[in-house]
Backbone as a ProteinNet text record, in pm:
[ID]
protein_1_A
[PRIMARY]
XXXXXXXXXXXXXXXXXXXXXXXXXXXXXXXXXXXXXXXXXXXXXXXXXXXXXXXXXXXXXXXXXXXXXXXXXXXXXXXXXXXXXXXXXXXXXXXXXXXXXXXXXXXXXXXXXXXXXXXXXXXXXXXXXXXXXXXXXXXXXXXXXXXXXXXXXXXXXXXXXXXXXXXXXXXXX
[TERTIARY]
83.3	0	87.7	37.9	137	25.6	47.2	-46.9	-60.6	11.7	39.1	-108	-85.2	-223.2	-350.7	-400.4	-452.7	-577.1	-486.4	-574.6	-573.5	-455.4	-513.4	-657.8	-717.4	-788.5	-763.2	-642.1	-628.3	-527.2	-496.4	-420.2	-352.1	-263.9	-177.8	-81	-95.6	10.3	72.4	219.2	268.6	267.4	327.3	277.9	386.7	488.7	589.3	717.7	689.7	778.3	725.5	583.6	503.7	362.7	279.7	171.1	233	327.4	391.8	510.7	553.8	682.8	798.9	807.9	865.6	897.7	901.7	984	898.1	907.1	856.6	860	730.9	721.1	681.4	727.4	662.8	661.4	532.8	466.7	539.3	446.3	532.2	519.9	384.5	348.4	424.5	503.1	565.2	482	365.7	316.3	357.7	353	429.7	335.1	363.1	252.3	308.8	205.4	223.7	182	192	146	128	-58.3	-109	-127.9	-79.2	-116.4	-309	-371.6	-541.9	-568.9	-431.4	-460.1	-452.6	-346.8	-339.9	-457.7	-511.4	-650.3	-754	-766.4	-863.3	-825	-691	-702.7	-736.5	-722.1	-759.5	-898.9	-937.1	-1088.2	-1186.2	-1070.9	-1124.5	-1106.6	-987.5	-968.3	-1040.3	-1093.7	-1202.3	-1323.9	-1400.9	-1468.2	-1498.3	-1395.3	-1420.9	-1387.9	-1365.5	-1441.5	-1274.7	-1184.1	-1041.1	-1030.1	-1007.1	-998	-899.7	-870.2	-724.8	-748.9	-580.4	-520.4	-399.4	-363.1	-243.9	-175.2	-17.2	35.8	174.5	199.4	294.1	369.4	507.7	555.6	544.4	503.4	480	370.7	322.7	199.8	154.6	59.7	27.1	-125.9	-166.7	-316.2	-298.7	-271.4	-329.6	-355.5	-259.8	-258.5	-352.1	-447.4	-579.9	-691.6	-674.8	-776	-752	-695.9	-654.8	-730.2	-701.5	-770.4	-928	-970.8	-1085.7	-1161.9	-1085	-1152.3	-1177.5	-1084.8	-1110.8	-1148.6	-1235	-1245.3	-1184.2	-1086.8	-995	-1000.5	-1027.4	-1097.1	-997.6	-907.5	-800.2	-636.7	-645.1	-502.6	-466.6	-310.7	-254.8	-86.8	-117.2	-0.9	95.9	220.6	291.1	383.9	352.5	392.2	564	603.8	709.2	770.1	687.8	685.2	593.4	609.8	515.2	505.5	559.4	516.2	450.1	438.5	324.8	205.5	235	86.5	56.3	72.4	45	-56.1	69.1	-26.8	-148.9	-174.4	-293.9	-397.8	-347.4	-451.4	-533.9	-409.5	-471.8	-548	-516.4	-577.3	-730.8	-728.3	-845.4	-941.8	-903.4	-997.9	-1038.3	-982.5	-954.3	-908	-769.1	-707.1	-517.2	-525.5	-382.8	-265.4	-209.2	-78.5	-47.8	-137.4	-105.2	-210.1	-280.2	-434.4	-396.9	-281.1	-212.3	-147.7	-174.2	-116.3	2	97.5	225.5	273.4	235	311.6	428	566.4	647.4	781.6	844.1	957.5	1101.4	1096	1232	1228.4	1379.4	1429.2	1303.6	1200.1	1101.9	990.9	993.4	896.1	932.9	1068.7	1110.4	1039.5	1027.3	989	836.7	719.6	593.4	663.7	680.8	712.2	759.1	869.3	875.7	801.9	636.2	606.8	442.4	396.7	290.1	281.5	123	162.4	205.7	164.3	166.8	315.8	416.6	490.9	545.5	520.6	538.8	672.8	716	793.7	800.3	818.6	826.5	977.8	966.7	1054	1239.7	1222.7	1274.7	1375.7	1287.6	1351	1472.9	1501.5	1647.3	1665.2	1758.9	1781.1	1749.6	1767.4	1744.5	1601.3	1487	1384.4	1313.8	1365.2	1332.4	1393.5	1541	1525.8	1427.4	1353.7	1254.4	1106	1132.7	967.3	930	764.3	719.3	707.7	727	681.9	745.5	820.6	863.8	794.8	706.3	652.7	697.4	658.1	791.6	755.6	653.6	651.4	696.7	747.9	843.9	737.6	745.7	664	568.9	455.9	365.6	371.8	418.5	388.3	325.8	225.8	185.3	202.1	307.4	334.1	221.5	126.7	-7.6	-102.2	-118.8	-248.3	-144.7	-18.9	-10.8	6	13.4	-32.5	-144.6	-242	-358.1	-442.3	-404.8	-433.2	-320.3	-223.4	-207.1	-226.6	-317.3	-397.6	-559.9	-615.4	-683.3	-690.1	-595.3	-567.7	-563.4	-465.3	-462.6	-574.2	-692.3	-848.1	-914.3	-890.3	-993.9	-1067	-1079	-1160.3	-1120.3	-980.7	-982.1	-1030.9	-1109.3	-1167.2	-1318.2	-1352.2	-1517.3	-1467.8	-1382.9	-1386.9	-1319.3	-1258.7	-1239	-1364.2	-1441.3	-1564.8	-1667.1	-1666.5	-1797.1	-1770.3	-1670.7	-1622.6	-1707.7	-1648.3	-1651.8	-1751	-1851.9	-2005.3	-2072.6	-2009.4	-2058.5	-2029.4	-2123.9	-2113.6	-2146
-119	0	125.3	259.5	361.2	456.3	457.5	600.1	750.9	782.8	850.9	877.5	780	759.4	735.5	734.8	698.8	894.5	971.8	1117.1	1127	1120.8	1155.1	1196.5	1325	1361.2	1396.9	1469.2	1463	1398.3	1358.7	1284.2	1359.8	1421.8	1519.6	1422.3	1460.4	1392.2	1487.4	1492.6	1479.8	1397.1	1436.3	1387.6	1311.1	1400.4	1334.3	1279.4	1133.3	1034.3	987.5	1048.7	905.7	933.8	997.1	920.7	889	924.9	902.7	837.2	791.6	764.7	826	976.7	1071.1	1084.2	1003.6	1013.2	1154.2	1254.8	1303	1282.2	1263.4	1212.3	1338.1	1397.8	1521.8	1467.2	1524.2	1525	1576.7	1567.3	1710.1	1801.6	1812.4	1951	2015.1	1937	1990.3	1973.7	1967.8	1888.8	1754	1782.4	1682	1577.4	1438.9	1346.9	1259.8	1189.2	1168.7	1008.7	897.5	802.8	778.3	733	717.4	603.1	501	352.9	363.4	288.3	274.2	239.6	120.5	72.2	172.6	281.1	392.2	482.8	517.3	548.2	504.8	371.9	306.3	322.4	288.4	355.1	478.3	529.9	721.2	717.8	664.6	646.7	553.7	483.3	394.5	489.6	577.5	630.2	767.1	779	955.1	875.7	739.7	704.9	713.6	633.8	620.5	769.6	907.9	1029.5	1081	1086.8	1100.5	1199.6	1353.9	1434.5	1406.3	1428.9	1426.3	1559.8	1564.2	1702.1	1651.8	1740	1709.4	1900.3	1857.6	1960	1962	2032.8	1967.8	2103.6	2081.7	2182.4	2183	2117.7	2116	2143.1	2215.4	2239.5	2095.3	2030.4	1931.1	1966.4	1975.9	1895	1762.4	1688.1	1528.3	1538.7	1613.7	1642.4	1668.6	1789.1	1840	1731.4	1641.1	1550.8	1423.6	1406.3	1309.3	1305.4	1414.3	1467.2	1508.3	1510.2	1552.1	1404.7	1317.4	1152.6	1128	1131.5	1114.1	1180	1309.1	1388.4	1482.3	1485	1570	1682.8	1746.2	1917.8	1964.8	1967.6	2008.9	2010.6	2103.8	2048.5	2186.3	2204.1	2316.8	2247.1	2310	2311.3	2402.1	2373.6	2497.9	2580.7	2542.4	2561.9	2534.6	2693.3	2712.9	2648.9	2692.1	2663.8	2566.6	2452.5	2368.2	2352.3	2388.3	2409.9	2550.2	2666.8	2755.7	2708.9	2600.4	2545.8	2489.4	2352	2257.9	2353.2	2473.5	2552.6	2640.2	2660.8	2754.6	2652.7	2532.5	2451.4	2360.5	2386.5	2297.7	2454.4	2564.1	2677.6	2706	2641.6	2633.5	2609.2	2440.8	2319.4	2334.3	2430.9	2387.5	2298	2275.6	2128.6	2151.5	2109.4	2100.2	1996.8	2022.1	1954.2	1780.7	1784.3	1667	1539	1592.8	1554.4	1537.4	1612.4	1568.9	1452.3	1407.4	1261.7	1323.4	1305.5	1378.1	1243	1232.3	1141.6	1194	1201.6	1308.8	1221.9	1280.3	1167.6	1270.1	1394.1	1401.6	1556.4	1617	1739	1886.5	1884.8	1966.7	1934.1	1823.3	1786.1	1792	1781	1763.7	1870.7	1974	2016.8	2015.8	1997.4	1959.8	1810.2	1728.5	1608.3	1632.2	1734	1702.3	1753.7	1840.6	1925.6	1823.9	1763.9	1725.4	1586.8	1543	1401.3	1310.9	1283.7	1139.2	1152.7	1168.1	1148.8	1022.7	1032.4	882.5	906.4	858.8	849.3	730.9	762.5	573.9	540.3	389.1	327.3	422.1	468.8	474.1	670.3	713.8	848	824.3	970.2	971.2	952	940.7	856	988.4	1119.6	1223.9	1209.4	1137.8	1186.4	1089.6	919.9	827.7	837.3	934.2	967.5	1077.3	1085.4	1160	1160.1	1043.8	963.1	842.8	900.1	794.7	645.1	680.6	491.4	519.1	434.2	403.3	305.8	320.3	230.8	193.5	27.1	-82.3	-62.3	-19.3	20.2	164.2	140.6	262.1	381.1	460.5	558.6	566.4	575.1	560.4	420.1	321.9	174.1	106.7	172.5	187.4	209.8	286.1	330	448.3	469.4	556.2	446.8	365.6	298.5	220.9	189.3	102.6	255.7	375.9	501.3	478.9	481.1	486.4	370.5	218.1	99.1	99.3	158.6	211.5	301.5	395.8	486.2	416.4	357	286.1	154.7	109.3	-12.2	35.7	179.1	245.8	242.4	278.3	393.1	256.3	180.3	25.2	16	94.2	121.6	27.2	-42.7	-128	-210.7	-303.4	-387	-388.3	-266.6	-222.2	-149.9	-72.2	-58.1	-139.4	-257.2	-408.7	-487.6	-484.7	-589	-517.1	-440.4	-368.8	-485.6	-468.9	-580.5	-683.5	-788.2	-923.6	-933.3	-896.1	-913.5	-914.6	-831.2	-757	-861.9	-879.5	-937.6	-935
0	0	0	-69.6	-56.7	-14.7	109.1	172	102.4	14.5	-67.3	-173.4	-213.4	-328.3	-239.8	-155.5	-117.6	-121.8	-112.4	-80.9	-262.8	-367.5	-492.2	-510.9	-523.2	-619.5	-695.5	-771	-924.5	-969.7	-1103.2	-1131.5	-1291.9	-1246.4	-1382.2	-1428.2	-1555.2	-1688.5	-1778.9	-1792.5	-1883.8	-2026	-2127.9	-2207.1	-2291.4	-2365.4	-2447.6	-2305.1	-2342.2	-2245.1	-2164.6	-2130	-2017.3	-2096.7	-2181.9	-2282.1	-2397	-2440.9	-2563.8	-2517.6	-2641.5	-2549.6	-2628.8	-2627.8	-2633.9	-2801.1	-2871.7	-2995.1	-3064	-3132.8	-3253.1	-3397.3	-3451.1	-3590.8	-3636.2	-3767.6	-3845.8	-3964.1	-4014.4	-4118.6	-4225.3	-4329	-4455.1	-4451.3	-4342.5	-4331.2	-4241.5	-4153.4	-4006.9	-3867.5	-3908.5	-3756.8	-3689.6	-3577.2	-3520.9	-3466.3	-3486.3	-3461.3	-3324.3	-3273.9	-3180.4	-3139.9	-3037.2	-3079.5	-2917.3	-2885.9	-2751.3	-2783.7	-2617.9	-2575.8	-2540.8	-2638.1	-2597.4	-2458.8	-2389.9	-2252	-2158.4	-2172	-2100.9	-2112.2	-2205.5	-2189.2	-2116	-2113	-2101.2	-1922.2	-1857.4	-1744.1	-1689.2	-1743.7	-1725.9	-1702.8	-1824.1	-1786.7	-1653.6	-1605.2	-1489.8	-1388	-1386	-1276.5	-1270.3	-1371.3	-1421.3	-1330.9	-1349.8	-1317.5	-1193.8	-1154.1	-1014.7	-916.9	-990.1	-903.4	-894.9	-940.9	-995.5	-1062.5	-1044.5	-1218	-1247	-1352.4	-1438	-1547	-1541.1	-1621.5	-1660.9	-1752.4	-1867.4	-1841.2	-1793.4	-1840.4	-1937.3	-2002	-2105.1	-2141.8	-2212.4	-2199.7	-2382.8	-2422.6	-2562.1	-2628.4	-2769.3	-2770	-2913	-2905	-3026.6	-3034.5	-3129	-3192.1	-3153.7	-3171.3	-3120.3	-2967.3	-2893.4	-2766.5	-2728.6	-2813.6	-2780.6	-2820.7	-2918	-2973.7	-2888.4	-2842.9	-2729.8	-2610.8	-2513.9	-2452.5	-2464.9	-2552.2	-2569.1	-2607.2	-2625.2	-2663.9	-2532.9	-2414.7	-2318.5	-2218.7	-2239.5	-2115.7	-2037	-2129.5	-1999.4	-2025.9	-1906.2	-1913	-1891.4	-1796.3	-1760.8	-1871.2	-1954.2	-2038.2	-2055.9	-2022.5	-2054.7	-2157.6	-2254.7	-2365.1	-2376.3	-2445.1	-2449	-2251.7	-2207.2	-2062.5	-2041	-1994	-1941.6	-1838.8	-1740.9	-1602.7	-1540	-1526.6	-1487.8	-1324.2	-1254.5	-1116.4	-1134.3	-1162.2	-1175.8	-1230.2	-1336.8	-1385.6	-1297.2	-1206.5	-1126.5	-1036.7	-976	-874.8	-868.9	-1008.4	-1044.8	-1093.3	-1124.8	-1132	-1035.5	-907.4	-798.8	-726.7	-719	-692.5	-732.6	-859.1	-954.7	-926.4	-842.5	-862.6	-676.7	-586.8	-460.7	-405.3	-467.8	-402	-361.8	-245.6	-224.8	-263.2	-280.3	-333.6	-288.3	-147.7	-150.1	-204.9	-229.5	-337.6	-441.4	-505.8	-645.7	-632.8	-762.8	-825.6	-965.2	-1019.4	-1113.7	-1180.3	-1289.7	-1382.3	-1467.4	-1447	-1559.7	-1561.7	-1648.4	-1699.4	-1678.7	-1682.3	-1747.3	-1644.6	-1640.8	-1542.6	-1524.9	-1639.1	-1649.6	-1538.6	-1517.4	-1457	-1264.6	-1224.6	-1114.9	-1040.5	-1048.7	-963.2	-907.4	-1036.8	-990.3	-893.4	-930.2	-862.7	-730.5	-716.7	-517.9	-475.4	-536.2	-464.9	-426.7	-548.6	-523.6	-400.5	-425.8	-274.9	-304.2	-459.9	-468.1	-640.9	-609	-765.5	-759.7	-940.4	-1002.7	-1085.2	-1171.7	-1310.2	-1381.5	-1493.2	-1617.8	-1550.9	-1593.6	-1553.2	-1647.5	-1764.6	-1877.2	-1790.1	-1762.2	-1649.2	-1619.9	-1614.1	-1548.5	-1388.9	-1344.2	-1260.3	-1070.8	-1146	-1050.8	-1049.5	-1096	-1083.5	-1026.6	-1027.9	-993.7	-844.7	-800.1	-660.9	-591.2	-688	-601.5	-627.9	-619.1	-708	-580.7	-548.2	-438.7	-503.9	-630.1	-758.3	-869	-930.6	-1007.4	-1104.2	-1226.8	-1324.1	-1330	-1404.8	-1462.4	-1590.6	-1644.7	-1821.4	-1813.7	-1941.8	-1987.5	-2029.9	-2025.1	-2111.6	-2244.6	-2290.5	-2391.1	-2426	-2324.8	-2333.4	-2219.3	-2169.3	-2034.4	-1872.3	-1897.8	-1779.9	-1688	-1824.3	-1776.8	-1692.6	-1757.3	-1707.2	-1561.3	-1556.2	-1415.6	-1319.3	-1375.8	-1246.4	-1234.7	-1325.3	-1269.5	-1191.3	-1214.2	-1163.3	-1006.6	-997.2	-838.4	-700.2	-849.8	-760	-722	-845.7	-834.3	-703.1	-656.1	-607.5	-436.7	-447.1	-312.2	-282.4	-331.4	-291.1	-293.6	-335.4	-311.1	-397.9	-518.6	-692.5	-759.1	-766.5	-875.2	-913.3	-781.4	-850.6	-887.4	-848.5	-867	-1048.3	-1079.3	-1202.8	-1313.8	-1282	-1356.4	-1337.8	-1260.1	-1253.6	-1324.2	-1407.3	-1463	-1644.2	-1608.3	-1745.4	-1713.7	-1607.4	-1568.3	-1640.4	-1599.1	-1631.9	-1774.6	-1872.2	-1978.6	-2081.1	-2189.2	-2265.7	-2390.1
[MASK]
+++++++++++++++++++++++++++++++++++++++++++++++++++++++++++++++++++++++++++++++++++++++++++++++++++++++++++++++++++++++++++++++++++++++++++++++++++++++++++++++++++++++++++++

């Protein structure tokens, strides 16, 4: 058990290196494409369910990013972002929630500082090694190969949801 996850009410993501798994593809046109795991979705959505917000902050700006997000709900997405501990904080300001209610999925030196600040930080297994010392969990999938959905099936697992939002399956036919 990680007492940690256990207060998560929101659950923020990064994007290139833990929904993606960082590479950039460009077009002819120059847009840059992007490539999301469905299973990592499909957790997001267990953990939206079970009463979880989730937000995306990213220091990058994409269209897929926005069409992504919008497949799944997520109200919360800021693109393009300098400073991602000023985002973290105006968004937990936002929502009325303190820091230790945050959940931080992020991979790489941009992200360190939301990470020591929120309750619950994660990183992909694939991270550098300063960030995994300061990470309450360490994924064992690497980034945009599900290292989304086992954050969210441990936040899930803390709060006692997982198996009420895996058994909606069991049943269905």
């Amino acid at each position: 058990m990680i007492p940690q996850a256990r207060k998560v009410r929101i659950a923020i993501f990064d994007v290139d290196g833990v929904l993606s798994d960082g590479g950039l593809h460009y077009a002819e046109t120059g847009d840059a494409m992007k490539t999301f795991d469905v299973r990592d979705g499909m957790g997001m959505k267990m953990l939206q369910d079970s009463g979880v917000e989730l937000a995306i902050i990213t220091s990058r700006k994409a269209g897929s990013v926005r069409e992504r997000a919008a497949d799944l709900g997520i109200r919360h997405v800021q693109q393009g972002v300098g400073n991602k501990y000023t985002a973290f904080e105006v968004l937990l300001a936002d929502l009325g929630l303190t820091p230790d209610q945050a959940a931080f999925l992020g991979d790489d030196l941009v992200d360190l500082p939301v990470l020591k600040r929120c309750g619950f930080a994660v990183t992909v297994s694939d991270a550098p090694a300063v960030l995994k010392r300061h990470a309450d969990y360490v994924t064992r999938a690497a980034g945009g190969h599900g290292a989304a959905r086992e954050f969210c099936e441990v936040i899930l697992h803390n709060q006692g949801a997982l198996s009420a939002q895996t058994a909606r399956f069991l049943g269905a036919h």
